[in-house]
C-alpha angles and dihedrals in degrees: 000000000000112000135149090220113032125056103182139337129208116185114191103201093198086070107018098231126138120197117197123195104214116211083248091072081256117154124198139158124212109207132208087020112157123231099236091062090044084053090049086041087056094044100045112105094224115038097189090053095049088034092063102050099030113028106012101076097007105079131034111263140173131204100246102179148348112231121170127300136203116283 
């Protein structure tokens, strides 16, 4: 999954919630995300292009942790 922005993603569908792991060590989760976006989201050839118009300002979502980010 190269991107310049996202690191990793988990989505959990019991509770719809998608957390992404940003190349800045960033943590967030997304919450009340359906799995069909989270499918088109996985399929999608750049994430940080499908994750500004579709995820980014569409759903509540918290900053959960700060890991380690690209130097």
């Amino acid at each position: 999954m190269p991107s310049s922005v996202i690191r990793s993603f988990r989505y959990d569908p019991d509770a719809r919630r998608l957390r992404i792991l940003f190349t800045s060590g960033d943590v967030y989760d997304y919450e009340r995300v359906p799995p069909e976006l989270v499918e088109d989201f996985r399929a999608s050839k750049s994430k940080g292009r499908f994750f500004g118009p579709h995820i980014r300002d569409s759903f509540p979502y918290r900053r959960v942790g700060r890991g380690e980010g690209r130097a």
